[in-house]
C-alpha positions as CSV (number, residue, x, y, z in Angstrom):
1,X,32.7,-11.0,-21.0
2,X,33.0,-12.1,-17.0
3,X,30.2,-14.4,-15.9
4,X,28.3,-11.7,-14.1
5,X,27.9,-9.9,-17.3
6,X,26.6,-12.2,-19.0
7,X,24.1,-12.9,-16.1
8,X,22.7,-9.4,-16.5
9,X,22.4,-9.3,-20.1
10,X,20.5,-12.7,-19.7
11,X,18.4,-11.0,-17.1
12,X,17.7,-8.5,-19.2
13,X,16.3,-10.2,-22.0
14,X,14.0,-12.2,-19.3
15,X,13.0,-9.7,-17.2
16,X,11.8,-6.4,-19.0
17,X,10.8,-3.8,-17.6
18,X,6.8,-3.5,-16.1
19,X,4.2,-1.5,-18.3
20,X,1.1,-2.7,-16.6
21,X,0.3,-4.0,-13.3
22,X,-1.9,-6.9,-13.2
23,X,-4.9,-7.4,-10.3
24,X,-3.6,-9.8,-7.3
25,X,-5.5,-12.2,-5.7
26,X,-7.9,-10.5,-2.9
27,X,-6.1,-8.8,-0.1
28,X,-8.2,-7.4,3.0
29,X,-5.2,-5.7,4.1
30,X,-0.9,-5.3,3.5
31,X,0.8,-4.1,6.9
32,X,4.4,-3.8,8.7
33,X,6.6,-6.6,7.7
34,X,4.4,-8.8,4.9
35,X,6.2,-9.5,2.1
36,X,4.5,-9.2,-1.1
37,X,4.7,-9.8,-4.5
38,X,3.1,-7.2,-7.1
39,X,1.7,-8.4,-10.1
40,X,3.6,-7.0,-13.5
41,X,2.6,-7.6,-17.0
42,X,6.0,-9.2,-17.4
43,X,6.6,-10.7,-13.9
44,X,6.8,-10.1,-10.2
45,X,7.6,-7.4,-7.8
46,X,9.0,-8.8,-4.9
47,X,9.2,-6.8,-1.3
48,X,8.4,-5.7,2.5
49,X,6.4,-3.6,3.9
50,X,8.7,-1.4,6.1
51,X,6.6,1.6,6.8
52,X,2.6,1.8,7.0
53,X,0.6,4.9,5.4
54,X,-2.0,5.2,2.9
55,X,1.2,4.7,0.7
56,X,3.3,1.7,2.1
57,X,7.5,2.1,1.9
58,X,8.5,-1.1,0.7
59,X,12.0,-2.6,0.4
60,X,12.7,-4.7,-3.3
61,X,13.6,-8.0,-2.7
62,X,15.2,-10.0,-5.6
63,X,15.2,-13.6,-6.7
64,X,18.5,-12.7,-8.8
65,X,20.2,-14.2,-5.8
66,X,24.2,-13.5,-7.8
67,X,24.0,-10.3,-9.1
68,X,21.9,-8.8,-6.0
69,X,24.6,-8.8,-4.4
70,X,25.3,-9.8,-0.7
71,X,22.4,-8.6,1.1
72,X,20.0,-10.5,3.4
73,X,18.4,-13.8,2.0
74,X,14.9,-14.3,3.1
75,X,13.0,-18.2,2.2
76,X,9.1,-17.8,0.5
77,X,7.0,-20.2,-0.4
78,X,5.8,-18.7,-3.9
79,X,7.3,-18.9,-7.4
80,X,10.9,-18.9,-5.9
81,X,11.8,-20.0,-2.9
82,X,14.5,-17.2,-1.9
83,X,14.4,-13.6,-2.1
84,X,18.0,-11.3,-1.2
85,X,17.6,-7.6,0.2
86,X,18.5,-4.9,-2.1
87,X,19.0,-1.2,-1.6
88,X,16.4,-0.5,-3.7
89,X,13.3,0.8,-2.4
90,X,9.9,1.5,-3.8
91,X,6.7,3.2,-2.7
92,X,3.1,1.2,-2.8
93,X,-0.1,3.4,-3.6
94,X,-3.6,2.2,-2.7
95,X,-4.2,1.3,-6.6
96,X,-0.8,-0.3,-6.7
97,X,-2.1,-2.3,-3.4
98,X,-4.9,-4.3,-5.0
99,X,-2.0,-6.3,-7.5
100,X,-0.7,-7.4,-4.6
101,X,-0.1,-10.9,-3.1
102,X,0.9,-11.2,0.3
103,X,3.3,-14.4,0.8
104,X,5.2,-14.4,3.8
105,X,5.1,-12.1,7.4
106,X,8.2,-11.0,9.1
107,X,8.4,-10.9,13.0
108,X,9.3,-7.6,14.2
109,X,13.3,-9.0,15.0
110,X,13.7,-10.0,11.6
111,X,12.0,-7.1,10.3
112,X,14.7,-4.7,11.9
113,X,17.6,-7.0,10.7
114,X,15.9,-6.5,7.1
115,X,15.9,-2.7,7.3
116,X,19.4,-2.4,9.1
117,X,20.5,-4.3,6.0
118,X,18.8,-2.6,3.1
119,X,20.4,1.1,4.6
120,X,24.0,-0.7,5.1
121,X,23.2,-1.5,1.3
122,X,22.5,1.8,0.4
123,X,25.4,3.5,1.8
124,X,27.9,1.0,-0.1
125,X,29.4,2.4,-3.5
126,X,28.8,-0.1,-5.9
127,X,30.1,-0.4,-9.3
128,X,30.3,-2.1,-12.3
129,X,27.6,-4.9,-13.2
130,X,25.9,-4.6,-9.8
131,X,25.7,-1.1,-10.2
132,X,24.4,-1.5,-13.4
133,X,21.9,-3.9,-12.4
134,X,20.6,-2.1,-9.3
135,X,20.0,1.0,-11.8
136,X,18.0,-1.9,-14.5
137,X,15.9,-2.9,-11.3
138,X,15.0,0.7,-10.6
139,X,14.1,1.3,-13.9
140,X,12.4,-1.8,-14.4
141,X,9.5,-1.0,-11.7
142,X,9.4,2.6,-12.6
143,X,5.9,2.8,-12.8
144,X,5.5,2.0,-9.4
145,X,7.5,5.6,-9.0
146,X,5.4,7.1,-11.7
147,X,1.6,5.8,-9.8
148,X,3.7,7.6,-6.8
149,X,4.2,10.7,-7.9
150,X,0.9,10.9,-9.7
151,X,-1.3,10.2,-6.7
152,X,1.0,12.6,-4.6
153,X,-0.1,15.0,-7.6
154,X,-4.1,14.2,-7.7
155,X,-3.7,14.1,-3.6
156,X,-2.6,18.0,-4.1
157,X,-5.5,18.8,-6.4
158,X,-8.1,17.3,-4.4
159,X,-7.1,18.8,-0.8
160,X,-9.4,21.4,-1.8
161,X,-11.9,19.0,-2.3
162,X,-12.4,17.4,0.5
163,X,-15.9,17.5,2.2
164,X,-15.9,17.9,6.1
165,X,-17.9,17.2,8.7
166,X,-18.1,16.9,12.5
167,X,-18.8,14.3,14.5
168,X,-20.1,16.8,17.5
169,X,-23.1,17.6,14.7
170,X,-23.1,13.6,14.0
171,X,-23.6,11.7,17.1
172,X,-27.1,12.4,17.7
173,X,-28.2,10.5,14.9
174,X,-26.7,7.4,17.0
175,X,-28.3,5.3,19.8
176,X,-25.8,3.6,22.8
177,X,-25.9,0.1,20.5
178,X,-24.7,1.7,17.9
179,X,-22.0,4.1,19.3
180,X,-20.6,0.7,21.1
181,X,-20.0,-1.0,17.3
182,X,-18.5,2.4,16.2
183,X,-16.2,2.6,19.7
184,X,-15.1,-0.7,20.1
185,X,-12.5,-2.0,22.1
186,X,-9.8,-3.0,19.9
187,X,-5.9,-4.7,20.4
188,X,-3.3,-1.6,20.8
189,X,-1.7,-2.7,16.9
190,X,-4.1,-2.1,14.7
191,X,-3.4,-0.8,11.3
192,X,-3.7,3.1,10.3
193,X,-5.6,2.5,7.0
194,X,-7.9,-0.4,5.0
195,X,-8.4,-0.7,1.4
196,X,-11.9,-1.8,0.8
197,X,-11.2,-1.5,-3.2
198,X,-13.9,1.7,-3.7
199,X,-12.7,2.9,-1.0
200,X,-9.7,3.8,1.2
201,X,-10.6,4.6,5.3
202,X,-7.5,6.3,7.3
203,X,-7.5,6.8,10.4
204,X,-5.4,10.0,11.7
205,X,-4.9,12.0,14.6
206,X,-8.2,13.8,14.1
207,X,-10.2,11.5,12.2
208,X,-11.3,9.5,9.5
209,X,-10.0,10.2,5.9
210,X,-12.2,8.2,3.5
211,X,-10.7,8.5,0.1
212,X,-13.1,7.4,-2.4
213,X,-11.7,5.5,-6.0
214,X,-12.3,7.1,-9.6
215,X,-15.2,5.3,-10.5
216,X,-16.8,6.6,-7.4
217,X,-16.2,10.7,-7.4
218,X,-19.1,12.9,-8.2
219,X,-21.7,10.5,-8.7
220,X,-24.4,11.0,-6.8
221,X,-24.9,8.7,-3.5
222,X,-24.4,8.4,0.6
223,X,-21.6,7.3,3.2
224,X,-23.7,5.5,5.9
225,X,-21.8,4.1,9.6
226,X,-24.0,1.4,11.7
227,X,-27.1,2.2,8.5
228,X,-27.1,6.2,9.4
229,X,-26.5,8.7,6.7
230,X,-23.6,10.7,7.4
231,X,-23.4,11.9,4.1
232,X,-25.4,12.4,0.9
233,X,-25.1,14.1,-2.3
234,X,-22.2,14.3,-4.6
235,X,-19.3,11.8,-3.6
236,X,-16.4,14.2,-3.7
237,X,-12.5,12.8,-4.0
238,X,-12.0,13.0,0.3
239,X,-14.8,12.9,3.1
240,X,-13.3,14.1,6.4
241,X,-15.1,12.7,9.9
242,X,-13.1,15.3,12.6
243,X,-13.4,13.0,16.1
244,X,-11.4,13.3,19.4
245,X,-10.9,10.2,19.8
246,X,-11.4,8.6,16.5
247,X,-12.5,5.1,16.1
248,X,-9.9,2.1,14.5
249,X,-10.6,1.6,10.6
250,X,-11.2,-2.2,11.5
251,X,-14.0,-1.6,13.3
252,X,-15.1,0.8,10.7
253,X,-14.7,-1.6,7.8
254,X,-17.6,-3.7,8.9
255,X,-19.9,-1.2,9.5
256,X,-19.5,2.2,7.0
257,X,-21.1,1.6,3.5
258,X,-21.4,4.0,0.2
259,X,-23.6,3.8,-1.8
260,X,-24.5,5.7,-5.2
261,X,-27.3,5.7,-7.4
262,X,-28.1,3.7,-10.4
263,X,-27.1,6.1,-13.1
């Protein structure tokens, strides 16, 4: 048996694969280019952030610096101190977000360099014991896949289910103070979305998506922005704000509450 073989097998006995995900130390926000490590039951999850959303695209980084192959190597400060690109790539929902550490930023150069490398990756044929251990990483985070396809599946159901409502029938309830915390200048590169753990706001085209968590739908309560109701009753999975021009979420983190009742 070659050396690299025995590596893997080795690897394998270490590094099994993830069952649970544990909860990370508090993160306000994961964006373009942080790299991140997701809590496992048995380990880390290493990546980057390569493409924002609601659900964040994410490049896996490994610490198995010889049988990862020749990709990119990246230096961390964490519980390794180098991480190598792989083609591997896995998708981050907002649940999967809150086990995550953030532990290193990439400038926008490197960033590219990173990406350009994990596709070149991709489009090699590999074989043998890499092969085999590129397959063993993809299974080994599989239930990062499986919280993917799930909340694509839950996002289906509850499409119908979303509450709307206009900002045009809104505004009144606002005074000039308030409508200048709501429309504040903010930098040009702000993020799309902010997970505030109950709570996801995304900001789109048209509006504001806030997704509310589990332990939130249909109890009874009310969204309020700058202390004004604009909603009351039963929390439903999605409320909808429709606006022009809609306002950024970081603005809107400070100042849009829910609340439910003591049941």
């Amino acid at each position: 048996m070659g050396y690299l073989k025995r590596r893997l097998e080795s690897y394998k006995r270490t590094q099994k694969g993830i069952k649970s995900l544990k909860e990370g130390p508090e993160t306000t926000s994961i964006g373009l280019g942080d790299v991140i490590c997701v809590w496992g039951d048995t380990g880390p999850i290493y990546g980057v952030v390569t493409e924002e959303g609601v659900v964040k695209n994410c490049i896996l980084l490994s610490p198995e610096l010889f049988l990862a192959g020749d990709g990119l190597l990246l230096r961390v400060k964490h519980l390794v101190n180098l991480l190598r690109v792989t083609p591997v790539n896995f998708y981050l929902t907002p649940s999967a977000q809150r086990a995550c550490e953030v532990i290193g930023k990439l400038k926008q150069e490197d960033l590219t360099k990173v990406v350009e490398n994990h596709q070149k990756l991709r489009e090699e044929n590999w074989t043998g014991v890499r092969k085999e251990f590129f397959e063993y990483e993809t299974k080994r985070i599989e239930i990062l896949y499986d919280m993917f396809l799930e909340f694509r599946k839950q996002n289906e159901q509850s499409e119908s289910q979303t509450v709307t409502v206009r900002w045009d029938e809104l505004k009144h309830l606002f005074e000039e103070k308030d409508l200048e915390l709501i429309f504040r200048d903010v930098p040009v590169a702000q993020s799309s979305a902010v997970d505030l753990g109950k709570f996801l706001i995304v900001r789109t085209e048209s509006g504001i998506r806030i997704i509310f968590s589990d332990e939130l739908i249909s109890k009874t309560g009310k969204v309020t922005l700058v202390g004004k109701i604009v909603y009351s009753g039963r929390i439903p999975p999605e409320l909808f704000i429709t606006f022009e021009n809609p306002p950024a979420v970081e603005t809107l983190k400070n100042i849009l509450n829910v609340d439910v009742e003591a049941e």
